[in-house]
C-alpha positions, 0 to 999 in steps of 0.5 A, spaced: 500 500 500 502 506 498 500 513 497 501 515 489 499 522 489 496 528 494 492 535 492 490 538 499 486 545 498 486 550 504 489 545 509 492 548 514 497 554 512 497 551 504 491 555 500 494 549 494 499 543 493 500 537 491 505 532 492 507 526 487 510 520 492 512 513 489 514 507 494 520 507 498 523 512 500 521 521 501 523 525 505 521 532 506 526 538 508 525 544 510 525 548 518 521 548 522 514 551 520 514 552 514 509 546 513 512 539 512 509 536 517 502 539 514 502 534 507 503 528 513 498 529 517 493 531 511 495 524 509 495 520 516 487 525 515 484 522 509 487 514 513 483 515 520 479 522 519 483 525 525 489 529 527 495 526 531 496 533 533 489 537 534 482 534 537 478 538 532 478 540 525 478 547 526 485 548 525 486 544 520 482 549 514 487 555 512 484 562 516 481 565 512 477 559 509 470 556 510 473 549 507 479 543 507 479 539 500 485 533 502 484 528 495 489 522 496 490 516 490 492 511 494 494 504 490 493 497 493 494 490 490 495 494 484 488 498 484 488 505 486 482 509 490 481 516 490 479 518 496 476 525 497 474 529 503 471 535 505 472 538 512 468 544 513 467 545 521 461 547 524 458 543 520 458 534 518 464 533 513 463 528 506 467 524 503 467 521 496 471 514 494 472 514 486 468 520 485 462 518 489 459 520 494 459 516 501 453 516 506 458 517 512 463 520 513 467 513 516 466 509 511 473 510 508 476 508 512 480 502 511 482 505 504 488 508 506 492 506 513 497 509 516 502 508 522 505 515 524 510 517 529 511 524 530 514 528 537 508 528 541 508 520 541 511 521 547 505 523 551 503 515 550 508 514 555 508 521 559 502 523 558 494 522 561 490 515 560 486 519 555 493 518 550 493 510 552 486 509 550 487 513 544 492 510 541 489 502 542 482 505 539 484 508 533 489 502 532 483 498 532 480 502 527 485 501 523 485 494 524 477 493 523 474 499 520 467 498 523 470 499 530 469 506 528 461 506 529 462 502 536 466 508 539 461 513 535 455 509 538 460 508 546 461 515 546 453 517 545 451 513 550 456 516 556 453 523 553 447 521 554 448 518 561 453 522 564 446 527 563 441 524 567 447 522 572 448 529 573 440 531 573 439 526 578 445 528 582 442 535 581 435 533 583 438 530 590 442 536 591 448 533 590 448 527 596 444 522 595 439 520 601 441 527 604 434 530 603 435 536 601 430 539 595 433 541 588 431 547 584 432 542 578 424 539 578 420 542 574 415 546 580 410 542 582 414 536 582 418 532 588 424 532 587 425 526 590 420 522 585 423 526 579 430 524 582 428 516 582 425 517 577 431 519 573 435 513 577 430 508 574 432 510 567 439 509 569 437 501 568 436 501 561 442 506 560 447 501 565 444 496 560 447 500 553 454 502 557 455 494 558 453 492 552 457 496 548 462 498 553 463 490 554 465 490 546 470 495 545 473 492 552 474 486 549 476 488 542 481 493 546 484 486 550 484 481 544 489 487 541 494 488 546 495 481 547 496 481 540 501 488 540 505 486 546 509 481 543 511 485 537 512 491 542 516 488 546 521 485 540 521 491 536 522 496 543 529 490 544 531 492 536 530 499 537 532 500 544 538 495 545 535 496 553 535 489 556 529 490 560 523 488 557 517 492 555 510 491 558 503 493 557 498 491 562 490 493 561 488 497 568 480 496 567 475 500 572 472 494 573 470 491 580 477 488 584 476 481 582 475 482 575 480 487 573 485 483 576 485 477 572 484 482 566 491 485 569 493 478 568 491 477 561 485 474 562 480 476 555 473 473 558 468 474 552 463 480 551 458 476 555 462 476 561 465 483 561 457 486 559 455 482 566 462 484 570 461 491 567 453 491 569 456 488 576 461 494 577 455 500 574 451 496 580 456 497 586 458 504 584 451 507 582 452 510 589 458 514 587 456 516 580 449 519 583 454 523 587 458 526 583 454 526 577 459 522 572 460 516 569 466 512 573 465 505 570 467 503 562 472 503 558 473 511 558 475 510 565 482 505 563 488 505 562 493 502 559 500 501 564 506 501 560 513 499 564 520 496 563 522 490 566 519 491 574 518 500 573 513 503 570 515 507 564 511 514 567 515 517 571 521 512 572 524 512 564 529 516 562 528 521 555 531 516 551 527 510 554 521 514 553 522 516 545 524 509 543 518 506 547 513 510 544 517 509 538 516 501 540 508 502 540 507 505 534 513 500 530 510 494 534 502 497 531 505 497 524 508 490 524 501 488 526 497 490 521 502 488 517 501 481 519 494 482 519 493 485 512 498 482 508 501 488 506 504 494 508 501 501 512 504 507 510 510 509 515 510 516 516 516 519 521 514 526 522 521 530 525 524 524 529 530 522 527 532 529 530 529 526 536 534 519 536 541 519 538 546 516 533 545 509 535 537 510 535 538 513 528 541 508 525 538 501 528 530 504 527 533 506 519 534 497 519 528 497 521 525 500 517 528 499 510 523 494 507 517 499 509 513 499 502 513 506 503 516 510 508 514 519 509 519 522 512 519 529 514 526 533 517 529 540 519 536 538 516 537 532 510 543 529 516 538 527 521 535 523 516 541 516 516 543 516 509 541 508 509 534 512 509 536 515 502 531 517 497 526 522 493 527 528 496 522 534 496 524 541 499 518 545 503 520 552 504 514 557 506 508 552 503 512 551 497 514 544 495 519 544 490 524 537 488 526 531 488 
């Protein structure tokens, strides 16, 4: 798989430009801001219909711009696809496949797969859960596109639930049991009965977390029992650390359960479903008192380490780069494996990052990639095993090979 050719209008800081690409090797050059890493993360857009470096698309459209055009052909197996997306903030984006115009968004997935590794990879191993669990859903995606519409349908349900969670702590002025009256019922209705009111309907939406939570549990846990022994052998070639690689799943489940999960249990969907049903039923209290969801997997984390440590707060610098950079070489070796060709490798201003050593051993890593993206300040932090097509990027303008 590889991207033959990209045509971005209004992106970030380019009102136009294309890009001609062919397998192997390219590398664009050019300082910092002056728009290398736009052309890769338009790429890495049109793979997962996100950004590694903002949460909204409002960024992403040129100031000024109502709209972002991204068009990629991409070539699999000898066949290529068009891909087109429109990304107009404030309003629903659209995406065409081959000229013709697909129902949602999502469904171009799969067309086109990435593994990017750029500098703020590095929050995977410092930063907040949030990252971790990013990470493992947008590489489930990557695996299986329809995961996309079970994390869409998930995070609707924590909408909806967190909102009468929150009705329901109102009406009970904040403490369950306390007693006191809310001015959140309508006036003439009792605040206790609207209050257990609203706790009778929490049932129906305990059942819809559960099912669904209870599914992308498992998808989640299945994943990182398949990841971990390629994180592991990729983090030692790149490393060159003795130490092994962990990645243990901390679940919000109730004690039992998430321990044997943090052993490397995978029950099935119908046992998480139950042990998410009986967690949300120990832990209904807690929520009506604070009015938020504290059980599912938007509550889990993902426990990385080195030999006995855990990495967060215990790896050095170069600890950290080279396990984020097993994360995501570990995601690729992954797909590579399950699709039976080669996502696109896209290395956004990391060689910089890598001391010699680092450099040289990720460079022979990589080398049979089918095609590799790189984006650099200066030509001598790329290896010159790394060798190939060459674009320079000097304020929005891309000129070369």
């Amino acid at each position: 798989m590889y991207v033959r050719h990209l045509s971005i209008g209004d992106f970030r800081s380019y009102p136009a430009a294309e890009l001609a690409l062919e397998p192997g090797v390219t590398t664009l050059v050019g300082l910092n801001g002056q728009g290398k890493t736009n052309l890769v993360e338009a790429i890495g857009y049109v793979a997962s219909l996100s950004s590694h470096r903002v949460a909204t698309d409002q960024p992403l459209v040129r100031f000024g711009a109502d709209r972002a055009i991204v068009r990629a052909a991409v070539v699999r197996d000898e066949r290529e696809s068009l891909v087109e997306l429109e990304i107009t903030p404030g309003r629903a984006n659209r995406a065409k496949l081959n000229r013709s115009p697909l129902p949602r968004t999502r469904d171009v997935l799969g067309t086109l797969r990435t593994v990017l590794f750029a500098p703020e990879d590095l929050a995977l191993i410092k930063g907040d859960p949030g990252e971790r669990r990013r990470f493992l859903d947008d590489l489930l995606v990557q695996r299986q596109p329809r995961w996309s519409g079970v994390r869409s349908d998930y995070d609707k349900i924590l909408k909806q639930r967190g909102a009468l969670l929150k009705s329901a702590a109102a009406l009970l002025g904040g403490k369950r049991g306390r007693g006191r009256r809310s001015s959140a019922a309508p006036e003439g209705v009792d605040p206790r009965a609207a209050a257990e009111d609203a706790v009778r309907t929490l049932d129906i939406w305990d059942d819809h977390l559960a099912t669904v939570g209870g599914q992308l549990l498992y998808a989640r846990l299945r994943l990182l029992r398949d990841l971990v022994p390629h994180l592991q052998q990729a983090y030692r070639e790149v490393s060159a650390n003795q130490s092994e690689a962990t990645a243990v799943y901390r679940s919000s489940l109730h004690d039992e359960a998430a321990e044997a999960i943090a052993g490397g249990e995978v029950p099935e969907p119908d046992e998480l479903r139950q042990m998410l049903l009986d967690t949300l039923g120990e832990r209904r209290d807690q929520e009506i008192e604070r009015g938020v969801n504290l059980v599912g997997p938007h509550r889990d984390d993902l426990v990385l380490g080195l030999g006995p440590m855990p990495a967060k707060g215990y790896a050095s610098h170069g600890e950290s780069w080279s396990f984020a950079l097993g994360l995501r070489l570990a995601a690729y070796h992954l797909l590579r494996h399950d699709l039976g060709d080669d996502p696109v490798l896209v290395l956004d201003d990391v060689f910089a990052e890598l001391d010699s050593g680092r450099r040289e051993r990720l460079a022979a890593m990589i080398v049979d990639c089918e095609q590799v993206l790189i984006t650099a300040a200066v030509p001598e932090d790329v290896p010159e095993s790394m060798a190939g097509r060459r674009y320079s990027v000097t304020l929005g303008e891309v000129s070369g090979p």
